[in-house]
C-alpha positions in Angstrom: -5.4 4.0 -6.7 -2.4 5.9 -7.4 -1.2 8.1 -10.4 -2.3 11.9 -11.0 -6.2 12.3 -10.9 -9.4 14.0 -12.1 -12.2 13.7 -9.4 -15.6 12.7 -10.7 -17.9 15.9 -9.4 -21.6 16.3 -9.2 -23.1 18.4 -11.7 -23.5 21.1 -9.3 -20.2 21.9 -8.5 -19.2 25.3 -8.6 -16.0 27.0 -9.7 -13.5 26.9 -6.4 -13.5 29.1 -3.9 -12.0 32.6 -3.4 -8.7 31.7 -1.5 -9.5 33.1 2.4 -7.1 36.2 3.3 -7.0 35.7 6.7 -6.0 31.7 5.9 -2.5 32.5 6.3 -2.7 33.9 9.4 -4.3 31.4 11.5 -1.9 29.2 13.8 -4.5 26.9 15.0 -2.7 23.7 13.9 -5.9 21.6 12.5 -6.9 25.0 10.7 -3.6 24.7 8.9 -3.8 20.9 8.5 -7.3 21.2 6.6 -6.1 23.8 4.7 -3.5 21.3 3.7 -5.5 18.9 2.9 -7.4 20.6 0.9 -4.9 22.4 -1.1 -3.3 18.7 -1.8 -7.3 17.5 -3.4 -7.2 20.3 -5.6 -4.3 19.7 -6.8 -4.9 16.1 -7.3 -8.2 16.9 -8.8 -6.9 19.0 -11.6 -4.4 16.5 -12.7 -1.2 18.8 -11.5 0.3 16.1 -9.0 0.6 12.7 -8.2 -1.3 11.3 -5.5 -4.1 9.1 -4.0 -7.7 10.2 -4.9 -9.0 7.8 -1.8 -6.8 9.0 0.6 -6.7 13.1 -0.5 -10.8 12.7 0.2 -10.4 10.6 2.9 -8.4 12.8 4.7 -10.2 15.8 3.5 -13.3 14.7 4.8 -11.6 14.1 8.3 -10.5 17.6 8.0 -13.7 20.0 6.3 -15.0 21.5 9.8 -11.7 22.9 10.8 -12.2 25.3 7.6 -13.3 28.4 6.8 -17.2 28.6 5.6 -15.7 29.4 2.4 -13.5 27.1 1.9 -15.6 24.1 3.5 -18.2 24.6 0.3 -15.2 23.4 -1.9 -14.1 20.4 0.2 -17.8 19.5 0.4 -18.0 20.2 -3.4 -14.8 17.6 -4.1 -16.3 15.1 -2.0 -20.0 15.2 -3.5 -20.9 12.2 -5.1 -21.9 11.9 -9.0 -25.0 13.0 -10.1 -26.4 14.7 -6.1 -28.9 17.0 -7.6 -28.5 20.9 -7.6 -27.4 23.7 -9.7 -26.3 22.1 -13.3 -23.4 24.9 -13.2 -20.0 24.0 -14.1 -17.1 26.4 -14.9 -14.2 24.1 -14.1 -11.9 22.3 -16.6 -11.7 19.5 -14.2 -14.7 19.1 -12.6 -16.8 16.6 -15.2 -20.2 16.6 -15.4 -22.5 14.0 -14.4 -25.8 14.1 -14.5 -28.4 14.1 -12.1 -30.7 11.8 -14.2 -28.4 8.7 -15.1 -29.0 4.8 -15.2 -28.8 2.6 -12.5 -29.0 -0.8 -12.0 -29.5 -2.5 -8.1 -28.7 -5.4 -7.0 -28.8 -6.5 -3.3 -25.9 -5.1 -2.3 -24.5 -2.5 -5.1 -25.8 -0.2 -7.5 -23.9 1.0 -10.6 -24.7 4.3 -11.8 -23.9 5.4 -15.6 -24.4 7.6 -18.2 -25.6 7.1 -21.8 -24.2 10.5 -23.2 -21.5 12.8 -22.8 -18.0 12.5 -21.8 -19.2 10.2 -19.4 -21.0 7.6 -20.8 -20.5 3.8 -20.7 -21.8 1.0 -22.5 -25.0 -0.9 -21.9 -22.7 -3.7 -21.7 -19.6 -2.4 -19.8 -22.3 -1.6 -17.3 -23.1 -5.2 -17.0 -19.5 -6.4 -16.7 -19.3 -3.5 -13.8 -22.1 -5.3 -12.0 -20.8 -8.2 -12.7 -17.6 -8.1 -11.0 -18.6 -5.9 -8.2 -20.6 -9.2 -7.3 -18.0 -11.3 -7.8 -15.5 -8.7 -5.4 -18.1 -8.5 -3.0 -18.7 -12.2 -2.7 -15.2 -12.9 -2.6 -14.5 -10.1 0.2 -17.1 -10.5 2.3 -18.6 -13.8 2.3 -15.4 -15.7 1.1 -12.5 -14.0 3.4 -15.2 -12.9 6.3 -14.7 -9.1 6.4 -17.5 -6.8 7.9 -20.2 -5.8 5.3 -19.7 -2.1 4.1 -22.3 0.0 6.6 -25.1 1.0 4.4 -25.9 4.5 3.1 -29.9 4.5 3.6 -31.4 5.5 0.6 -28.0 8.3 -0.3 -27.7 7.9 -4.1 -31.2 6.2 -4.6 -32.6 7.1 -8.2 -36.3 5.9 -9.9 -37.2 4.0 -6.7 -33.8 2.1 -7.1 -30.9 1.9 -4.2 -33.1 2.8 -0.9 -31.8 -0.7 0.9 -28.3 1.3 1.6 -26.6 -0.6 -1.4 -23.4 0.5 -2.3 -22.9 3.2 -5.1 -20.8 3.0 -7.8 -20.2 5.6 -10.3 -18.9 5.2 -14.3 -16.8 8.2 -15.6 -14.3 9.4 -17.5 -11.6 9.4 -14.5 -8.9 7.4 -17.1 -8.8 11.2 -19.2 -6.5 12.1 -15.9 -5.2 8.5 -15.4 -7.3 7.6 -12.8 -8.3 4.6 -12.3 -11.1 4.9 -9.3 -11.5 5.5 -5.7 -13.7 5.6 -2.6 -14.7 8.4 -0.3 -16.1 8.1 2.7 -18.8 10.1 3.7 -19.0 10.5 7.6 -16.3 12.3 9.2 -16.2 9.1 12.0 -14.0 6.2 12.7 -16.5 4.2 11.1 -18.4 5.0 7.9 -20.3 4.5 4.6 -18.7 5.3 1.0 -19.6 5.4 -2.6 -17.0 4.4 -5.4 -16.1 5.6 -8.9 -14.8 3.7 -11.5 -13.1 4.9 -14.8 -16.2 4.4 -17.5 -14.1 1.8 -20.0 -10.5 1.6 -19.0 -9.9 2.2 -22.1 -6.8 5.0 -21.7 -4.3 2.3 -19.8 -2.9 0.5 -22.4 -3.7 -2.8 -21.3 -6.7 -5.3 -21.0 -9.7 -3.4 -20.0 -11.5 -6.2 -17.8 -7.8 -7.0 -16.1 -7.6 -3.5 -15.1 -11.2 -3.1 -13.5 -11.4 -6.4 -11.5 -8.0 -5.0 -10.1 -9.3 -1.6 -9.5 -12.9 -3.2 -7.9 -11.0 -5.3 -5.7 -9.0 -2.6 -4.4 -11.2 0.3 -4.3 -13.8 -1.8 -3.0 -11.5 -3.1 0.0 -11.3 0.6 0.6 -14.6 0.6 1.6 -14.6 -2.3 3.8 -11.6 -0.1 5.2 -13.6 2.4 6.5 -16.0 0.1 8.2 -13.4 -0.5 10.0 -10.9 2.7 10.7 -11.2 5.1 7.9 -8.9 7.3 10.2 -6.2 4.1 10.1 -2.6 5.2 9.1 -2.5 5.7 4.5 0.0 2.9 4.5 -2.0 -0.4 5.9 -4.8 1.0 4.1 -2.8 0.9 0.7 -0.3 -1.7 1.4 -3.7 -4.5 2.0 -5.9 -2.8 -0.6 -3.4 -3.8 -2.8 -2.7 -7.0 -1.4 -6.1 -7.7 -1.9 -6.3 -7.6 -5.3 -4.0 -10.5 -5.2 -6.8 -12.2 -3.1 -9.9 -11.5 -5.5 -7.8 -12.1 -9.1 -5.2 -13.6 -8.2 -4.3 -14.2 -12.3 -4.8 -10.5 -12.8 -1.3 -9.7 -11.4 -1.8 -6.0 -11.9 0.1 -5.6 -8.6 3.3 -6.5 -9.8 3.5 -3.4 -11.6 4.7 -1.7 -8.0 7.0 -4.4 -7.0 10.0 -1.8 -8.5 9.1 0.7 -6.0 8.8 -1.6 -2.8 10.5 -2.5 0.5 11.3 -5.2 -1.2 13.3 -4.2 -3.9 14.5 -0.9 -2.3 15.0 -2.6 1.5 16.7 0.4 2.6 13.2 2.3 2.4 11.1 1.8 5.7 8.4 0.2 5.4 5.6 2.0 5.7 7.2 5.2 3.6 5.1 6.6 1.4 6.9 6.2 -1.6 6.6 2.2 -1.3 2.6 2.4 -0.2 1.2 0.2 -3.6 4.4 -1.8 -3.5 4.8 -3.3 0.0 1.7 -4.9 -0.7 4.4 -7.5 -0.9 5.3 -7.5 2.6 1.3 -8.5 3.2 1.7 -11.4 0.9 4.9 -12.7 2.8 2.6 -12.6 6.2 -0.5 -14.3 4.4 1.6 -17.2 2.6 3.1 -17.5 6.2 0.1 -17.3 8.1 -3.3 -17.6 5.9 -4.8 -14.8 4.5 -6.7 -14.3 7.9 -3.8 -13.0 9.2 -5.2 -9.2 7.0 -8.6 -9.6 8.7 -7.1 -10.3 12.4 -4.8 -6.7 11.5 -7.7 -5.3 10.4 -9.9 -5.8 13.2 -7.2 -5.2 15.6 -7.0 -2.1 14.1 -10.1 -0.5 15.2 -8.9 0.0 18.7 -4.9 0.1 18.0 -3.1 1.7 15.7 -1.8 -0.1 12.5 1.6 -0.9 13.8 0.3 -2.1 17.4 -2.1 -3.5 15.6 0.2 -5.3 13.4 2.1 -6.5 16.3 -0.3 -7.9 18.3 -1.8 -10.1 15.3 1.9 -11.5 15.1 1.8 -11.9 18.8 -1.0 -14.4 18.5 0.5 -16.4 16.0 4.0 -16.9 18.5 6.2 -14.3 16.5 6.9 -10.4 16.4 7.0 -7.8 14.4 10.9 -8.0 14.5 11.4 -11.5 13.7 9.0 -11.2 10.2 10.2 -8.2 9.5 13.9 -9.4 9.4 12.4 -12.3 7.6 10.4 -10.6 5.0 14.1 -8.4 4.4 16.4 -11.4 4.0 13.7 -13.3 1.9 13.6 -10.3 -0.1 17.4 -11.7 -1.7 15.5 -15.0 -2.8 11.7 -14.4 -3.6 11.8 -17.4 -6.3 12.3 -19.2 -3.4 10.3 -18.1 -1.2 7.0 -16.8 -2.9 4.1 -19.0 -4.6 5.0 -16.3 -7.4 7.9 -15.1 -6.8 9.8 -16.2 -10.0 9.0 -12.9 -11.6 9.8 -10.7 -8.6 12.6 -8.7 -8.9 15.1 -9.1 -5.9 16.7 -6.5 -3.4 18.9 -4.3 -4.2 22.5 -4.9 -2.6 24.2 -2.1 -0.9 27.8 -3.6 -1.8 29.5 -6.6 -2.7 33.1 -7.3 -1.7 35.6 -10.6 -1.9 37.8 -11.8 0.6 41.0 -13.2 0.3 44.4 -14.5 1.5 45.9 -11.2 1.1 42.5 -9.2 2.5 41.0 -11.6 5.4 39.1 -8.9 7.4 36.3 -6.7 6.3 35.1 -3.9 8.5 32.0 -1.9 7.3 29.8 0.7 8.4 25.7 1.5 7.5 23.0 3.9 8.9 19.4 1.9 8.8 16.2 3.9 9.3 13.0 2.4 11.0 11.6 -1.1 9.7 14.4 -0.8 6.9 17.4 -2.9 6.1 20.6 -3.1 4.0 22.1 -6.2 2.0 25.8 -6.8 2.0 27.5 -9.4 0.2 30.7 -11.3 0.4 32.0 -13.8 -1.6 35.3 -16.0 -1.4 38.5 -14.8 -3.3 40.1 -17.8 -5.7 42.7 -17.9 -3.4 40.9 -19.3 -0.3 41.3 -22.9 -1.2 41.3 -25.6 1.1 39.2 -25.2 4.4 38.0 -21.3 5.1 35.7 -20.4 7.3 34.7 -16.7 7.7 33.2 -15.0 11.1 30.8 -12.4 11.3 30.6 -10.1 13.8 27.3 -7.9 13.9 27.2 -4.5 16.1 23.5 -2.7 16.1 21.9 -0.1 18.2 19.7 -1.9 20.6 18.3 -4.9 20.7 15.9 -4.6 17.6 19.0 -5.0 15.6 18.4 -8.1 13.2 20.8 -10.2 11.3 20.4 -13.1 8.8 22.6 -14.4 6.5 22.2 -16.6 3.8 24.7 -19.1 2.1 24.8 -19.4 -1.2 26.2 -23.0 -2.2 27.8 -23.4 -5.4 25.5 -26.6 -6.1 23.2 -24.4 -5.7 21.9 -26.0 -1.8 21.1 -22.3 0.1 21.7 -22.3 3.9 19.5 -19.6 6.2 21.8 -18.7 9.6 19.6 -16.2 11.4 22.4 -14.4 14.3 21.3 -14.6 17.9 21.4 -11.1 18.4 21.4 -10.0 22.4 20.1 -6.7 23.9 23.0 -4.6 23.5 22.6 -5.1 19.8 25.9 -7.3 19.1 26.3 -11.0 17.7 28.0 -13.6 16.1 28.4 -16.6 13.5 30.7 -18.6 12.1 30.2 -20.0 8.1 32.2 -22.1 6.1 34.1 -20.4 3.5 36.0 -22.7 0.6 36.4 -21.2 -3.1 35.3 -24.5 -4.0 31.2 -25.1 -2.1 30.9 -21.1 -1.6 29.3 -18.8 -4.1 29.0 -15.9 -1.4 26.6 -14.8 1.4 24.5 -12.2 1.9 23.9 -10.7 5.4 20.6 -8.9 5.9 20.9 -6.0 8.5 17.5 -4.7 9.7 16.7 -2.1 12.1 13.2 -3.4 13.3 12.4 -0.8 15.3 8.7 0.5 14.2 9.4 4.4 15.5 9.9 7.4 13.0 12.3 8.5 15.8 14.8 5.9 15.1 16.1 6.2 12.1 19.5 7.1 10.2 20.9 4.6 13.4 24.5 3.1 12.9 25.1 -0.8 11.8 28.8 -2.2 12.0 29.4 -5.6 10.6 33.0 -7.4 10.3 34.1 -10.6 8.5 37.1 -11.9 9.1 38.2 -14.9 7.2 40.4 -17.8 8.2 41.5 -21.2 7.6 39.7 -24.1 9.6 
């Protein structure tokens, strides 16, 4: 999960490695990219930026071999799990200790590991709640939506005869001390692989209900893992934006999720989708294709997703089910206006952020604006009826968008409250029309969602023209 981290080491780690001086000089492009990732898990790992644990790890295991020797020791020390056995060295402020002889308890399918000392430990009983839940996410995950058991790990992480059945590990520590609350690594450098997890020892640094906040954590660190069964080289943003979702799935009374509805595609339409910035909170977007279209809907993108990448992948699952890519995605944008509406739980959603409101009126009738829309991104305008268009108004919308991705929906807000959906034919030069009615008196306003559903990086900062014009009739 998100928020500035301290990595769980083994106790064997040794102090980081002596920066490479001919590093700088390479111009082999996956050199520079490891190097990258690398530098970006250090950073992570001693608490000095914000960022993703999972991801930092996953991406520097895809990454290690293009390093130097040097440098390769510290990726494979930041990806060792807890407790590996070695040299009980460590000179690192952010490299805990774990040690090599810890508890465990097995069950079929997991093993927790803890300590009983040190700035590690965990309670007898925490331990038991840990094994506890990670049953309960486990059943839920894999026997109750049908996703692919995690690939086993042989006997990696097997301790006291304990854990040689490839049970997944998972590791107590004190990641909350750098507001962490867990992750996954994976541990093959493949398209498909095993992981271990860590868990913070007692959630106990967050503020809020300790159980809450580890069922939420288990559920999505564990859907991690199911991840890389899958693809764990898939794109960071379906990894997130469903790991998140499917905490939603597991607890769905948890609602710890909500917490990143602020910074989401949904609030903040005019960032793309699959932006960075909006990973934990588009898990929204997710939810708006499950409550459509089942919950299956994840698992069908998910296993699409092994051969495809997450947008083609994405596509084609919408395919199946008679819609695009284009059509929900203008959906999800102009639904994003009303989630109460629209949402099993969307009363406590926030809505989207308008980019302007403006009145029209006997004196103004016509209304010419101008917008630039990056990829899978939109923009809200509203318009609302001056007090002096009494009688019978209509007003007529006139759309003009790039190509023929361009999307347009507007909604009509009644003043008895009654709300009218008019999506706009749009045809492949990008233009379209509607007429609405109008009146002061049955009129509150309308929005008009403009979306650039395009799913390319190359096509954003593209120009949107919209013009009402309103007139008696």
């Amino acid at each position: 999960m998100a928020l500035a981290v301290g990595l769980l080491a083994p106790s064997y780690a040794a102090s980081p490695a002596a920066t490479d001086p001919g590093r700088g000089s390479a111009n082999d492009h996956a050199s520079d990219h490891a190097q990258a990732a690398l530098d970006h898990a250090q950073e992570i790992a001693a608490g000095h930026t914000e960022g993703d644990a999972t991801l930092a790890l996953t991406q520097l295991q895809q990454t290690k071999d293009d390093l130097p020797a040097g440098e390769q020791r510290e990726a494979e020390r930041l990806l060792a799990r807890p407790g590996d056995p070695g040299s009980p060295d460590v000179d690192d402020e952010y490299v805990p200790n774990f040690p090599a002889n810890h508890r465990i308890a097995c069950s079929t399918t997991v093993c927790v590991h803890w300590t009983q000392s040190g700035t590690h430990q965990a309670s007898a009983s925490f331990s038991v709640l840990v094994q506890r839940t990670m049953k309960f996410v486990w059943d839920r995950e894999i026997a109750g939506l049908g996703y692919k058991t995690p690939l086993g790990d042989g006997t990696r992480g097997a301790l006291n005869g304990q854990g040689t059945d490839g049970q997944l590990d998972v590791y107590l520590g004190n990641t909350g001390a750098k507001s962490v609350f867990g992750y996954a690594v994976p541990e093959q450098d493949s398209r498909q692989s095993h992981a271990y997890m860590v868990l913070d020892n007692n959630f106990a640094e967050f503020g809020g209900n300790p159980t809450v906040q580890l069922r939420a954590t288990a559920a999505h660190e564990f859907f991690h893992v199911v991840q890389f069964g899958y693809d764990s080289y898939e794109q960071g943003w379906l990894m997130e934006d469903t790991a998140t979702w499917m905490e939603e799935q597991v607890y769905d009374e948890a609602n710890d999720n909500r917490n990143y509805l602020p910074r989401s595609s949904l609030r903040h339409p005019t960032v793309s989708l699959d932006h960075q910035s909006v990973w934990y909170g588009n898990w929204v977007f997710f939810q708006h294709l499950s409550e459509a279209y089942g919950e299956g809907v994840v698992k069908d993108i998910w296993g699409r997703a092994v051969s495809r990448s997450a947008k083609d992948a994405l596509r084609s699952a919408l395919s199946a089910r008679g819609t695009s890519l284009a059509d929900r995605f203008s959906k999800f944008s102009v639904d994003s206006n009303i989630p109460a509406r629209v949402y099993e739980e969307g009363s406590t959603f926030p809505r989207a952020i308008v980019g302007g409101t403006w009145a029209l009126s006997t004196s103004r009738r016509d209304l010419s604006l101008s917008t630039r829309i990056n990829h899978l991104a939109s923009n809200n305008v509203v318009v609302r009826p001056a007090s002096s268009l009494t009688g019978r108004w209509r007003v007529r919308i006139r759309v003009n968008g790039p190509y023929y991705l361009t999307r347009a929906y507007a909604l009509l807000h009644r003043r008895d409250g009654r709300l009218g959906r008019y999506p706009i034919r749009i045809n492949s030069a990008g233009d379209g029309s509607a007429t609405l009615v109008f009146s002061r008196a049955s009129v509150n306003r309308i929005t008009l969602n403009l979306a650039n559903t395009h799913p390319s990086y190359t096509k954003n900062n593209l120009p949107f023209k919209v013009r009402f014009t309103a007139f008696r009739g």
